[in-house]
CHARMM internal coordinates of N, CA and C (Angstrom, degrees):
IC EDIT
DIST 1 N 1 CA 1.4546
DIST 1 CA 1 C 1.5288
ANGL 1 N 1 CA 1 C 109.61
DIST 1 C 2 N 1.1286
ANGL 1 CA 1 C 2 N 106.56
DIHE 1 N 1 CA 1 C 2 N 136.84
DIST 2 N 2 CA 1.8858
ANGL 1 C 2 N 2 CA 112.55
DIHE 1 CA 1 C 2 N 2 CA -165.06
DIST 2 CA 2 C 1.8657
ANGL 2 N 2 CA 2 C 96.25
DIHE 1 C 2 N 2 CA 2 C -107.66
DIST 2 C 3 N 1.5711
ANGL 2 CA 2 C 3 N 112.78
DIHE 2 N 2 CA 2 C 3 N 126.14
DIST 3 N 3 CA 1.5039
ANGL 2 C 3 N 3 CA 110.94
DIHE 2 CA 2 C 3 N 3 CA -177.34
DIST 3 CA 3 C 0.8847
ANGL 3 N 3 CA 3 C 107.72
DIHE 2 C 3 N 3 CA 3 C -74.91
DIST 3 C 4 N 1.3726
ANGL 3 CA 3 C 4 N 118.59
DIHE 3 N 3 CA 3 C 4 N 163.76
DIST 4 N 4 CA 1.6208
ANGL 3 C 4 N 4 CA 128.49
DIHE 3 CA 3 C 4 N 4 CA 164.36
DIST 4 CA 4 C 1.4678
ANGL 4 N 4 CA 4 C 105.00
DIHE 3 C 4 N 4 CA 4 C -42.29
DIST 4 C 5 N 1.3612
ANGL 4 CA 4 C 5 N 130.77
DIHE 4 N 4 CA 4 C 5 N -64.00
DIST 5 N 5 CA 1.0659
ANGL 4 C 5 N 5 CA 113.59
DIHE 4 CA 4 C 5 N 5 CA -161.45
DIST 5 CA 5 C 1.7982
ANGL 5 N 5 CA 5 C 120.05
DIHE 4 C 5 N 5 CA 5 C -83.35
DIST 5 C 6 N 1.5719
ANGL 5 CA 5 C 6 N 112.59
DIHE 5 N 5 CA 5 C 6 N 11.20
DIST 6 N 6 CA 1.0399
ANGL 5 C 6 N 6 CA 121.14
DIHE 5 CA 5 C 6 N 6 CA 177.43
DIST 6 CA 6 C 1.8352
ANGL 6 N 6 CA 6 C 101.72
DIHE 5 C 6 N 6 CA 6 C -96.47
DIST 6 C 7 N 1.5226
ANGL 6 CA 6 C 7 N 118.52
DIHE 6 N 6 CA 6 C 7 N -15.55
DIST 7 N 7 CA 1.6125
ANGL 6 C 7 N 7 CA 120.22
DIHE 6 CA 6 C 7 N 7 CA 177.46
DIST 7 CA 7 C 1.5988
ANGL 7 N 7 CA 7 C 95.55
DIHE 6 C 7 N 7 CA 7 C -97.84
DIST 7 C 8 N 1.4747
ANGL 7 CA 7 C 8 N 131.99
DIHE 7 N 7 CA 7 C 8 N -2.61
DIST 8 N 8 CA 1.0796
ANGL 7 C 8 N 8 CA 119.62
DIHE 7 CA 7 C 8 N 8 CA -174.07
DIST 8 CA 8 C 1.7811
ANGL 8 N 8 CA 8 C 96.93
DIHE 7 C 8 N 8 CA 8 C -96.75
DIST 8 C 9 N 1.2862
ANGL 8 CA 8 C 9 N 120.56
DIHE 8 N 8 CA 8 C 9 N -43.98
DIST 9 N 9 CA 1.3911
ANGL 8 C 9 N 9 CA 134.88
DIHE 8 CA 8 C 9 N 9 CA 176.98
DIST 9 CA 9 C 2.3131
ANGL 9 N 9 CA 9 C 95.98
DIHE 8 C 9 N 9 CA 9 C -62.81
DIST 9 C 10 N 0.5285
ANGL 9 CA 9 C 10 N 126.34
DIHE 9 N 9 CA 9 C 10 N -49.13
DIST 10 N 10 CA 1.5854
ANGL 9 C 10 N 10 CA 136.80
DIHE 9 CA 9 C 10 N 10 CA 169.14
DIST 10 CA 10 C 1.4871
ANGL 10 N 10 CA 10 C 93.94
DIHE 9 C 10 N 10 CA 10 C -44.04
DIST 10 C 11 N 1.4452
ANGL 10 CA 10 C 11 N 122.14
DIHE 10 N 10 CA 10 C 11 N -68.30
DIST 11 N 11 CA 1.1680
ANGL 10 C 11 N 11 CA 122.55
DIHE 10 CA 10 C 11 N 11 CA -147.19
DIST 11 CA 11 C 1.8738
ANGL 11 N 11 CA 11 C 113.16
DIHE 10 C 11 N 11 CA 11 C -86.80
DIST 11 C 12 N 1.5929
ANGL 11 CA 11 C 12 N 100.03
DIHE 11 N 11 CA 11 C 12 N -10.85
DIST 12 N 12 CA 1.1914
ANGL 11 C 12 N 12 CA 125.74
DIHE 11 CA 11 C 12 N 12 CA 168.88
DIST 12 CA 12 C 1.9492
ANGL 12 N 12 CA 12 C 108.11
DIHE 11 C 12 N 12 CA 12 C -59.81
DIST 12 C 13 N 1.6099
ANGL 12 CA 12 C 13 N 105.75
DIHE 12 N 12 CA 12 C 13 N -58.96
DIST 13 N 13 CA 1.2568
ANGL 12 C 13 N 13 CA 115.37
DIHE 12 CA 12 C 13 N 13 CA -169.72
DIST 13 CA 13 C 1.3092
ANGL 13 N 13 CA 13 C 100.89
DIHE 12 C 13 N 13 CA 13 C -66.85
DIST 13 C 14 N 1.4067
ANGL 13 CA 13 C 14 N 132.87
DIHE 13 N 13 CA 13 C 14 N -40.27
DIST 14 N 14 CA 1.1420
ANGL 13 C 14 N 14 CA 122.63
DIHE 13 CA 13 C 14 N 14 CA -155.37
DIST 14 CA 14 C 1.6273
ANGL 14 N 14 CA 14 C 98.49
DIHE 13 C 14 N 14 CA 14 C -75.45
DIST 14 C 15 N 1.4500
ANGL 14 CA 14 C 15 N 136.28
DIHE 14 N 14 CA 14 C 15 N -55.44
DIST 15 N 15 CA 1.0856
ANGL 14 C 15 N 15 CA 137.93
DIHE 14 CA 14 C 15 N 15 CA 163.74
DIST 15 CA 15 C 1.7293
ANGL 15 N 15 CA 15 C 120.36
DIHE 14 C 15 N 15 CA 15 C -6.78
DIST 15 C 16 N 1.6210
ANGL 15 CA 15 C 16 N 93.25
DIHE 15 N 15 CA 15 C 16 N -60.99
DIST 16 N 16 CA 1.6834
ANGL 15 C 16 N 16 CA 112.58
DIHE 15 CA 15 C 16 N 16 CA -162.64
DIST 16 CA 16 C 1.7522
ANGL 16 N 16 CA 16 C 96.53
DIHE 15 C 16 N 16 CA 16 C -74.85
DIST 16 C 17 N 1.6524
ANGL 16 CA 16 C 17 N 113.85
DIHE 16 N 16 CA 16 C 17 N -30.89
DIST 17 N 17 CA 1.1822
ANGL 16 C 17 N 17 CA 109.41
DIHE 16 CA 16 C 17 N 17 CA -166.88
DIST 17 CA 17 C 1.4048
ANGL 17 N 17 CA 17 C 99.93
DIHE 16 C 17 N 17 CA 17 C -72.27
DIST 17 C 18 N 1.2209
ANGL 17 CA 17 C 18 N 118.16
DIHE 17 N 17 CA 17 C 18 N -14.31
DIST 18 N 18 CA 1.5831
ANGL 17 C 18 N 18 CA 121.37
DIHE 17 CA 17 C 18 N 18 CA -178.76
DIST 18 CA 18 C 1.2156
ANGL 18 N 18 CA 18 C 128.28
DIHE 17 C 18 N 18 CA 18 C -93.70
DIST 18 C 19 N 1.0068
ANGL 18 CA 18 C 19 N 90.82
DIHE 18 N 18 CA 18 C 19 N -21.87
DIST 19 N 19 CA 1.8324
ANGL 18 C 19 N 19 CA 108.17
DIHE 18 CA 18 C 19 N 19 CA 173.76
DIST 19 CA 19 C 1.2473
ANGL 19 N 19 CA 19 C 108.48
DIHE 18 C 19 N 19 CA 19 C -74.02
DIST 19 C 20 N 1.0531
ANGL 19 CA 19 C 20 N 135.87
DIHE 19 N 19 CA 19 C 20 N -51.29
DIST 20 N 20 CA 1.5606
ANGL 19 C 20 N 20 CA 126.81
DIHE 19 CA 19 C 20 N 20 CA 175.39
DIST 20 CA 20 C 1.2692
ANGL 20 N 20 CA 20 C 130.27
DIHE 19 C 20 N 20 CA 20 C -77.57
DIST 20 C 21 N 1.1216
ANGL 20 CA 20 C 21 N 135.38
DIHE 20 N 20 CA 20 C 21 N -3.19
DIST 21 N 21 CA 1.1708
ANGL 20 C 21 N 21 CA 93.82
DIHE 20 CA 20 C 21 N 21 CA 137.92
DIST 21 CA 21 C 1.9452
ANGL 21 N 21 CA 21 C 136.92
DIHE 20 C 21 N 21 CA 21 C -82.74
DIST 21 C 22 N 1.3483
ANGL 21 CA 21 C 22 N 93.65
DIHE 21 N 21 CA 21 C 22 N -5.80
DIST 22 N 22 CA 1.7444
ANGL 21 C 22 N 22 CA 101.70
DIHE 21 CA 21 C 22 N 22 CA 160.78
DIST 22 CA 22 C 1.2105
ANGL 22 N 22 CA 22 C 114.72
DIHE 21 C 22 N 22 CA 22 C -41.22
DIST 22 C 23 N 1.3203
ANGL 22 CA 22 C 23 N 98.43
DIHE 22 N 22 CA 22 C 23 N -42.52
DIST 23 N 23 CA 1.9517
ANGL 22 C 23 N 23 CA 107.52
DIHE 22 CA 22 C 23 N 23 CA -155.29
DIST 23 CA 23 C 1.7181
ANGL 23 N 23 CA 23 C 95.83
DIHE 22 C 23 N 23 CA 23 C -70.80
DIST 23 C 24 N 1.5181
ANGL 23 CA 23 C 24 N 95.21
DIHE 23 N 23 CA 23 C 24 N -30.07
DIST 24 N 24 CA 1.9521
ANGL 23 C 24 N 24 CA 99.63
DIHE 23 CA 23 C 24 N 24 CA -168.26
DIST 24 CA 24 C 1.6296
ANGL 24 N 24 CA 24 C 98.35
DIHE 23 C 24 N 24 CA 24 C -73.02
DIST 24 C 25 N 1.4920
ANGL 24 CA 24 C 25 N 131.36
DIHE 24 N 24 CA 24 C 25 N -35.06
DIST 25 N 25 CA 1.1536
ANGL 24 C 25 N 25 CA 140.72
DIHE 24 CA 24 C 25 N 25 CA -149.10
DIST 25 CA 25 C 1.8962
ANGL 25 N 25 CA 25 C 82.62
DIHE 24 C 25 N 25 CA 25 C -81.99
DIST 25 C 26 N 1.3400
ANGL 25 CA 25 C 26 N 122.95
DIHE 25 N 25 CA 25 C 26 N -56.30
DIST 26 N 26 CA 1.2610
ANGL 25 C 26 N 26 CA 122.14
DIHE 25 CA 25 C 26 N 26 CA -170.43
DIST 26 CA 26 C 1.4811
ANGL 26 N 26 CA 26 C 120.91
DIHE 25 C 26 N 26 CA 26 C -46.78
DIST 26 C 27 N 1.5584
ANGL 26 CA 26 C 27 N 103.14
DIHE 26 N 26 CA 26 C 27 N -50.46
DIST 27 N 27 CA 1.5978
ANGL 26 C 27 N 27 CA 117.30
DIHE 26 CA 26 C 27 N 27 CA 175.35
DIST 27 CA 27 C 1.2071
ANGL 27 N 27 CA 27 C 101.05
DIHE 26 C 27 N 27 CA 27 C -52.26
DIST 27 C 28 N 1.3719
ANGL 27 CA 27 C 28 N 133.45
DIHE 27 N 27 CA 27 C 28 N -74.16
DIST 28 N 28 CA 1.6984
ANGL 27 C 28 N 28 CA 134.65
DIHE 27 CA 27 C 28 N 28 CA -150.89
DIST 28 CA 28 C 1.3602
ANGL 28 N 28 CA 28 C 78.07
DIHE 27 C 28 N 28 CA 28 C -58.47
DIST 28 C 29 N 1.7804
ANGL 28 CA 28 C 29 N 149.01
DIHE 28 N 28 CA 28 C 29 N -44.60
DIST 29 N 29 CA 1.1436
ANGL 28 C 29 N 29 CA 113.62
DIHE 28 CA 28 C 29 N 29 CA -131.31
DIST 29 CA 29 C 1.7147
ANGL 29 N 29 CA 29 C 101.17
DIHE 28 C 29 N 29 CA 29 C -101.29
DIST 29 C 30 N 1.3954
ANGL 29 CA 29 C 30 N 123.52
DIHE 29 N 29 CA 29 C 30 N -0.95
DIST 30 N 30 CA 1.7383
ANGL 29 C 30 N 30 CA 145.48
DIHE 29 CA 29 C 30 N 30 CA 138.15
DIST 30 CA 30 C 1.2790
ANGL 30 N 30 CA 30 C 122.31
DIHE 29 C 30 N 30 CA 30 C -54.64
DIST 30 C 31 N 1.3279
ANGL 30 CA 30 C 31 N 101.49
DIHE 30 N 30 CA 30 C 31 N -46.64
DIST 31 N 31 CA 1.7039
ANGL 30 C 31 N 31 CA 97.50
DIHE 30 CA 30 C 31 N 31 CA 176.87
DIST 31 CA 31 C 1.5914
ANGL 31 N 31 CA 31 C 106.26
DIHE 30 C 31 N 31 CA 31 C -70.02
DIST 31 C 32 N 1.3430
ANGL 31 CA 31 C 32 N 121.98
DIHE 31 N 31 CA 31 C 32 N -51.82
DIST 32 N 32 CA 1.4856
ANGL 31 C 32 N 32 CA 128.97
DIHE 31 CA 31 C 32 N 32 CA -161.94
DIST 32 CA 32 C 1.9747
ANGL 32 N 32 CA 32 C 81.38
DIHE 31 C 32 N 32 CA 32 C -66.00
DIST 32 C 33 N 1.1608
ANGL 32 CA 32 C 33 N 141.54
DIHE 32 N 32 CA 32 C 33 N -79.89
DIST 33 N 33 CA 1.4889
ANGL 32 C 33 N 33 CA 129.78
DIHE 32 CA 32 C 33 N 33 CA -176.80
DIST 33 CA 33 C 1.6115
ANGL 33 N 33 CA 33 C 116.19
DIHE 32 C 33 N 33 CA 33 C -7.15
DIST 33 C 34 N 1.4374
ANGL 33 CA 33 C 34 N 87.39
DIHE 33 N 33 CA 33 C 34 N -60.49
DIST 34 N 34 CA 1.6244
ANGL 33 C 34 N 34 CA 105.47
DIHE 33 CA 33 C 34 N 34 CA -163.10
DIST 34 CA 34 C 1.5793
ANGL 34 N 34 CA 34 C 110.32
DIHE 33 C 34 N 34 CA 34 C -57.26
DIST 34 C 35 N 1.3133
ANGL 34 CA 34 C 35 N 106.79
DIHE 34 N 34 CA 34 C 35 N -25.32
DIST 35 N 35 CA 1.3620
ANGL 34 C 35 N 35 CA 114.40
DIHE 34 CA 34 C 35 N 35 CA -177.06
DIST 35 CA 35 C 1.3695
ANGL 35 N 35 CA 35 C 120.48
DIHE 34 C 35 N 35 CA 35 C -80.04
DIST 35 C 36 N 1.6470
ANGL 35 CA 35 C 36 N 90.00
DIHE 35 N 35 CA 35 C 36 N -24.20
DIST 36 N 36 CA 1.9482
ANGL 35 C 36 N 36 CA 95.62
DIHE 35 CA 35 C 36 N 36 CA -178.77
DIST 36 CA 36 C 1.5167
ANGL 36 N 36 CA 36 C 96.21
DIHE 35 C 36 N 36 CA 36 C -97.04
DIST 36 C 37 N 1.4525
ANGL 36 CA 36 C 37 N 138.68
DIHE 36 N 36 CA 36 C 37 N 2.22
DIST 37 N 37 CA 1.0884
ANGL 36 C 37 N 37 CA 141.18
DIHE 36 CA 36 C 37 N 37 CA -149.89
DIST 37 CA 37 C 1.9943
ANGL 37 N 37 CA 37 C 94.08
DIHE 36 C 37 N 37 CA 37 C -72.06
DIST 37 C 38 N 1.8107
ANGL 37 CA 37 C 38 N 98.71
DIHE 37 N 37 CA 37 C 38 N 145.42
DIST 38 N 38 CA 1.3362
ANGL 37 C 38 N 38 CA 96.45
DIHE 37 CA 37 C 38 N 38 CA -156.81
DIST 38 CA 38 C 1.7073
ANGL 38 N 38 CA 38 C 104.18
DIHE 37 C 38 N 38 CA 38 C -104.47
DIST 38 C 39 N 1.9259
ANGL 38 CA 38 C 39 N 91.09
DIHE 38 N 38 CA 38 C 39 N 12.38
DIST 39 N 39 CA 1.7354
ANGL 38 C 39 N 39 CA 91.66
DIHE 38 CA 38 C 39 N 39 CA 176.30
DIST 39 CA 39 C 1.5550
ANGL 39 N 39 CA 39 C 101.68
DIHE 38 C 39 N 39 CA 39 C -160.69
DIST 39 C 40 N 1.0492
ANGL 39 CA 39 C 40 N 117.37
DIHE 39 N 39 CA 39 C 40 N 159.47
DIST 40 N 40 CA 1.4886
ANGL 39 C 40 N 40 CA 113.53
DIHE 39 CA 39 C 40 N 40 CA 174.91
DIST 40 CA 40 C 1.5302
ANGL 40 N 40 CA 40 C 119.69
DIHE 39 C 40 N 40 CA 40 C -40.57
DIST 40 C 41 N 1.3052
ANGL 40 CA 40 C 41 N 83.96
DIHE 40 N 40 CA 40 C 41 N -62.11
DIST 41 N 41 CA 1.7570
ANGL 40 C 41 N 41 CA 80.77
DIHE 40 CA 40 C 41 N 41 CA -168.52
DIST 41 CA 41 C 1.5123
ANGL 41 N 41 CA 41 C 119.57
DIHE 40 C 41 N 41 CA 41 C -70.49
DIST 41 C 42 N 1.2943
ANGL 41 CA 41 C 42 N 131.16
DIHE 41 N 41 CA 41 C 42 N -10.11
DIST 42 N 42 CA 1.2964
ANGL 41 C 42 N 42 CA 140.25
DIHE 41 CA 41 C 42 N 42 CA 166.06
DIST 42 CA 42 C 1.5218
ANGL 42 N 42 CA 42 C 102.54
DIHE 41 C 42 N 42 CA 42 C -79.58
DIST 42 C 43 N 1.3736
ANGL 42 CA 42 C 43 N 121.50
DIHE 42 N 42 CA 42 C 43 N -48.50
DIST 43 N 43 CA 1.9455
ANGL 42 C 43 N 43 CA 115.93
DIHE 42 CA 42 C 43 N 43 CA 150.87
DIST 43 CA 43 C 1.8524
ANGL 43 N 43 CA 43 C 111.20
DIHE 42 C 43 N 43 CA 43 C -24.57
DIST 43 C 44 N 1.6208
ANGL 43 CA 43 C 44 N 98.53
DIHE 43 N 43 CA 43 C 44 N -76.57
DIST 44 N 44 CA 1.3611
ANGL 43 C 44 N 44 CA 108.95
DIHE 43 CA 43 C 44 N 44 CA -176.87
DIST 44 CA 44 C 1.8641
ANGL 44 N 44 CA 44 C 116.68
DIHE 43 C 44 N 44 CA 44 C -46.31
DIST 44 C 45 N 1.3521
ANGL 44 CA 44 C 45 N 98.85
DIHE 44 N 44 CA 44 C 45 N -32.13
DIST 45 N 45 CA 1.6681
ANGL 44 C 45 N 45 CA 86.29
DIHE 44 CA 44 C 45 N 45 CA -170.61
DIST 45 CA 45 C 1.5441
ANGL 45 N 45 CA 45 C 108.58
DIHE 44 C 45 N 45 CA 45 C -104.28
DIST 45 C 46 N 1.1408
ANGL 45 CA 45 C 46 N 125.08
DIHE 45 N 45 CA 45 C 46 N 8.09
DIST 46 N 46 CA 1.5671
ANGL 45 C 46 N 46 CA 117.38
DIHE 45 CA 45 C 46 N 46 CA 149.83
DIST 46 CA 46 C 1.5048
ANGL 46 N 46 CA 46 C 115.61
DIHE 45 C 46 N 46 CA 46 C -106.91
DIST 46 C 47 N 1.4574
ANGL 46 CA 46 C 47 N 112.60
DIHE 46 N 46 CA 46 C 47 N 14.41
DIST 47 N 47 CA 1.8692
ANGL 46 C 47 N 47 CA 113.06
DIHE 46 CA 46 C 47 N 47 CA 158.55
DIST 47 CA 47 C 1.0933
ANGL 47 N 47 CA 47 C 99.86
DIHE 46 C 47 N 47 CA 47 C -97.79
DIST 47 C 48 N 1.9668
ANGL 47 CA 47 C 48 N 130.50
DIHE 47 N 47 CA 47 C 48 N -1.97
DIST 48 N 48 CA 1.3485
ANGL 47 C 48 N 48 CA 92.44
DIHE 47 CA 47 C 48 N 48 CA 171.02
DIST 48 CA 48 C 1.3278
ANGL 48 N 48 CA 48 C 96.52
DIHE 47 C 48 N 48 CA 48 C -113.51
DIST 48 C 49 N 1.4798
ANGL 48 CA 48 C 49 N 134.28
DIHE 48 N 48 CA 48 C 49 N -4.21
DIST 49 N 49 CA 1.3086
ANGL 48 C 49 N 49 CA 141.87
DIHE 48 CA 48 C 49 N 49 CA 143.57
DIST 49 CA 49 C 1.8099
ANGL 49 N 49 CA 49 C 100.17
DIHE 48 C 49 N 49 CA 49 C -13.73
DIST 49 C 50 N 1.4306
ANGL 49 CA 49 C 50 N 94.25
DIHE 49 N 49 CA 49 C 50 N -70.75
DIST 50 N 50 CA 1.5081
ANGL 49 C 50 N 50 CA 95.76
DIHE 49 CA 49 C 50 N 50 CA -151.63
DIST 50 CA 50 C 1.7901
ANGL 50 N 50 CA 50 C 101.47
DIHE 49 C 50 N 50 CA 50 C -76.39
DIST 50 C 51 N 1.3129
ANGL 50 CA 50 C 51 N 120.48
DIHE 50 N 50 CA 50 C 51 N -21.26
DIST 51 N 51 CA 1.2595
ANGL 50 C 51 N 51 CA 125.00
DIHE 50 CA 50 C 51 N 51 CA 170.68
DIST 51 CA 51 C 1.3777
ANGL 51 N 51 CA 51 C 108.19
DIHE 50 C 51 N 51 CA 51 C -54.23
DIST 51 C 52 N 1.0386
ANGL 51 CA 51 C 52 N 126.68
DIHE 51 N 51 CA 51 C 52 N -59.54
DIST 52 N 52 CA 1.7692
ANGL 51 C 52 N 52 CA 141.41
DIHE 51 CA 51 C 52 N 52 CA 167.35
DIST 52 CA 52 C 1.3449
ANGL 52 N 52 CA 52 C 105.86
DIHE 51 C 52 N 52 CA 52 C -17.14
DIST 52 C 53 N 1.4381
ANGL 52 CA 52 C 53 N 120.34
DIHE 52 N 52 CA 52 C 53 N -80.28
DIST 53 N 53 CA 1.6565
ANGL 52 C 53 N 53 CA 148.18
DIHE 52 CA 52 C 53 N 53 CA 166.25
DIST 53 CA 53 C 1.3212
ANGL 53 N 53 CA 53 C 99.32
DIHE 52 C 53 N 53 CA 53 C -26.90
DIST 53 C 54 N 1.3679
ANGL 53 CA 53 C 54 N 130.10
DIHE 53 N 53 CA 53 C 54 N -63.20
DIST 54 N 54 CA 1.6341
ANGL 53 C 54 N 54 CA 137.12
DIHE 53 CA 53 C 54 N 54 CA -172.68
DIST 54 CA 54 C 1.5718
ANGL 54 N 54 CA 54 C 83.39
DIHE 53 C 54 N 54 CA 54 C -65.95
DIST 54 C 55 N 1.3605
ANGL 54 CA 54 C 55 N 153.50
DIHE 54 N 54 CA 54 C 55 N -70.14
DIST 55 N 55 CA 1.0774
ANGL 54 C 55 N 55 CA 136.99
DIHE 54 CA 54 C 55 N 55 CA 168.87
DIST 55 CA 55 C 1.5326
ANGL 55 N 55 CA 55 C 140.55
DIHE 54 C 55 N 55 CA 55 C -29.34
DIST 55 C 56 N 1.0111
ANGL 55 CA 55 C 56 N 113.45
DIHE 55 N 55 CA 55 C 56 N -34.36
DIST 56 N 56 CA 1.3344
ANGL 55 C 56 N 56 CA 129.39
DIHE 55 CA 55 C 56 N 56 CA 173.92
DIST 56 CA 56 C 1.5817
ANGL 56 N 56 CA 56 C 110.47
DIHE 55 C 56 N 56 CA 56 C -83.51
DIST 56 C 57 N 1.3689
ANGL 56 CA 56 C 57 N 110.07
DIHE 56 N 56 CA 56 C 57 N -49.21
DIST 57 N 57 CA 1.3403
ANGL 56 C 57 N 57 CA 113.85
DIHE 56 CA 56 C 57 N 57 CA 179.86
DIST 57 CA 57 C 1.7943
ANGL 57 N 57 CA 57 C 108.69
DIHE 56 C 57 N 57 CA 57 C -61.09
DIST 57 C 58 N 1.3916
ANGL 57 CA 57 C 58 N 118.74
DIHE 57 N 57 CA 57 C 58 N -45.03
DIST 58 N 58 CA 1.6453
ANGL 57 C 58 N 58 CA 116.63
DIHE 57 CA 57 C 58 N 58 CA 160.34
DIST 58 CA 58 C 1.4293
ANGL 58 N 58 CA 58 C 103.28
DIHE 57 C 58 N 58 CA 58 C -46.06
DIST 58 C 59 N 0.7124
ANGL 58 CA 58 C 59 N 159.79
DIHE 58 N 58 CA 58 C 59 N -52.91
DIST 59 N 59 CA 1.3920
ANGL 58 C 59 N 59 CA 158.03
DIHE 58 CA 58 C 59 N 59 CA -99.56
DIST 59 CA 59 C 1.7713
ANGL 59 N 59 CA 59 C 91.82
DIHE 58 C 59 N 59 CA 59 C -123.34
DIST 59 C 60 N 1.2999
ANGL 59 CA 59 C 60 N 100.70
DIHE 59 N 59 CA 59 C 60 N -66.84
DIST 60 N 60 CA 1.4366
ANGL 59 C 60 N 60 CA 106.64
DIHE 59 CA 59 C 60 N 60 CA -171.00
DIST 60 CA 60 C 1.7296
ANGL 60 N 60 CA 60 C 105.98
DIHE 59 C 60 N 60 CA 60 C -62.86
DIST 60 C 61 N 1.6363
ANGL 60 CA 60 C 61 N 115.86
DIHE 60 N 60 CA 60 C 61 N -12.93
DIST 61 N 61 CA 1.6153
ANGL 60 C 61 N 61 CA 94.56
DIHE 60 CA 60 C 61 N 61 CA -154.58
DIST 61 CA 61 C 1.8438
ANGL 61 N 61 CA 61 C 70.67
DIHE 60 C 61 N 61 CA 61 C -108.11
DIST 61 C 62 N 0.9558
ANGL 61 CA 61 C 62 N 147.90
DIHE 61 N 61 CA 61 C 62 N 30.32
DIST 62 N 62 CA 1.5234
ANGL 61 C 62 N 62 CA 148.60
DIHE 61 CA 61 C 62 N 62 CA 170.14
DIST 62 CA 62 C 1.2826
ANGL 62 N 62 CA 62 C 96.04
DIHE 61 C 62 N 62 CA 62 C -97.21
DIST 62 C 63 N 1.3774
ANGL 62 CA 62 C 63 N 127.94
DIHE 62 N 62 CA 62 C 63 N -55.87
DIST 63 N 63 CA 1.8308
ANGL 62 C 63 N 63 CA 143.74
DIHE 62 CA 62 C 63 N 63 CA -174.07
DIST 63 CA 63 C 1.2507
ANGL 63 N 63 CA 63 C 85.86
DIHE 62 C 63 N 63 CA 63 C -51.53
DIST 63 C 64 N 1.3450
ANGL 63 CA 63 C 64 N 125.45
DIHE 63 N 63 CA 63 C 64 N -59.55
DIST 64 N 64 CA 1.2548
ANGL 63 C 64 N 64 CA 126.31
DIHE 63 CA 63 C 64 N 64 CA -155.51
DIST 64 CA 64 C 1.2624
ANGL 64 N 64 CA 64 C 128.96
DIHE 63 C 64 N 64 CA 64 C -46.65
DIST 64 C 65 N 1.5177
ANGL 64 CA 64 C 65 N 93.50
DIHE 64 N 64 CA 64 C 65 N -40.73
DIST 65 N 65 CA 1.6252
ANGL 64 C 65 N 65 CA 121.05
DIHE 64 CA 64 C 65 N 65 CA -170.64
DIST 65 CA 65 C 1.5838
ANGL 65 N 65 CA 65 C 112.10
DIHE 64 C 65 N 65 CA 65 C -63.87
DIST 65 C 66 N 1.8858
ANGL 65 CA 65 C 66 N 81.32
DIHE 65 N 65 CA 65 C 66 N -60.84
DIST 66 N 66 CA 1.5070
ANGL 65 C 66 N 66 CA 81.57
DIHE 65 CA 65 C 66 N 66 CA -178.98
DIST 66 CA 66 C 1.4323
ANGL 66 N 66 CA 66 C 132.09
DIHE 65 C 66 N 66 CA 66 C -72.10
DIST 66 C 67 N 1.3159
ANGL 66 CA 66 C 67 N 101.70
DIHE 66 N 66 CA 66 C 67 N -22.77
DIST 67 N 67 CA 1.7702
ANGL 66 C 67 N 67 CA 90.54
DIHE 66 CA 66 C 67 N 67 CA 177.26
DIST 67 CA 67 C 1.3837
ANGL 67 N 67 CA 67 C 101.88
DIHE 66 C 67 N 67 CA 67 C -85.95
DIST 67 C 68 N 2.0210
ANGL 67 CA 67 C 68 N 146.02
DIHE 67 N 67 CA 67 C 68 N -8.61
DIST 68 N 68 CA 0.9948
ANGL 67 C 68 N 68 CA 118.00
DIHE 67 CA 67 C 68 N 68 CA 174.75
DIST 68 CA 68 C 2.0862
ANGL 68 N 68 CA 68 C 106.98
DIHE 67 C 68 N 68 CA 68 C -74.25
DIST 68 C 69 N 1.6432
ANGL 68 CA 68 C 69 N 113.77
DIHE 68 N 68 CA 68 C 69 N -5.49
DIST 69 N 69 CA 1.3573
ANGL 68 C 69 N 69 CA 117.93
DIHE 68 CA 68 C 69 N 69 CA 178.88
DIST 69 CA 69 C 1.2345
ANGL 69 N 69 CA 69 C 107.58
DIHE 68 C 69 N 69 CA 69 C -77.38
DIST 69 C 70 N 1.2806
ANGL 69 CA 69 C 70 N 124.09
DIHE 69 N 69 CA 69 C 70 N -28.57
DIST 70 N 70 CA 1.6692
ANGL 69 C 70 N 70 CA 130.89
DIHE 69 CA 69 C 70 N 70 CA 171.18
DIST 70 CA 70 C 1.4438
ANGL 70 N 70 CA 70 C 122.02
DIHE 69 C 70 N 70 CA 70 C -61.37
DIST 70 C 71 N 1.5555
ANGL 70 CA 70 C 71 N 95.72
DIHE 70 N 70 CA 70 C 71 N -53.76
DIST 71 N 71 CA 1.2841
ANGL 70 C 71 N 71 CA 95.10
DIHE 70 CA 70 C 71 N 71 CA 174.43
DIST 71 CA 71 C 1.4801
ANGL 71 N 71 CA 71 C 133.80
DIHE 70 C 71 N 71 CA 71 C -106.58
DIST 71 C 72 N 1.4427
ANGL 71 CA 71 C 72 N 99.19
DIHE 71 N 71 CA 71 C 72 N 37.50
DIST 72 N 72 CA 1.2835
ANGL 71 C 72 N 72 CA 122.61
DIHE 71 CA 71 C 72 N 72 CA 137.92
DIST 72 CA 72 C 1.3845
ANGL 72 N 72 CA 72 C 140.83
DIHE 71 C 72 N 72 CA 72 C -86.35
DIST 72 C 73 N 1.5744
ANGL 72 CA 72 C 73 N 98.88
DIHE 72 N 72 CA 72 C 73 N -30.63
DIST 73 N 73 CA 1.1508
ANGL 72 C 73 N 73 CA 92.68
DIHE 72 CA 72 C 73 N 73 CA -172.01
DIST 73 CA 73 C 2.0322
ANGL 73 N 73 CA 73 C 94.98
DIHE 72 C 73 N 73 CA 73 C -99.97
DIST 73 C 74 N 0.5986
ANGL 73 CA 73 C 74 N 102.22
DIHE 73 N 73 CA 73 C 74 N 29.08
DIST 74 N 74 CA 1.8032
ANGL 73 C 74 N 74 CA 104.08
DIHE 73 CA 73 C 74 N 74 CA 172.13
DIST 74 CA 74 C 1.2986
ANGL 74 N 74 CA 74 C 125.66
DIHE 73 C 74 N 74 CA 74 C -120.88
END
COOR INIT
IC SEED 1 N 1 CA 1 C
IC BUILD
């Protein structure tokens, strides 16, 4: 029998496992902007658009880690 808080930790990963590749879909879709970008600084602010995304995506695959180390060891 799986606890609530062992389907809540489950339902955690599955989320995060889903979220990233969003985060990847966001970047390419900043970088590809940035490239058509029709001035520098509209260049500059979807490279850090997409820098953000590469941020978030670290971020989320760190969560990832640790709660798949949690709920391992439980």
């Amino acid at each position: 029998m799986v606890s609530d808080a062992a389907k809540g930790m489950n339902h955690l990963i599955e989320v995060i496992v889903h979220s990233i590749p969003k985060e990847r879909e966001a970047r390419d879709v900043y970088l590809a902007a940035a490239q058509g970008a029709p001035t520098e600084m509209t260049r500059l602010l979807f490279e850090r658009l997409a820098k953000d995304e590469e941020g978030h995506e670290a971020k989320l695959r760190a969560v990832l880690q640790l709660l798949q180390q949690s709920s391992s060891r439980a």
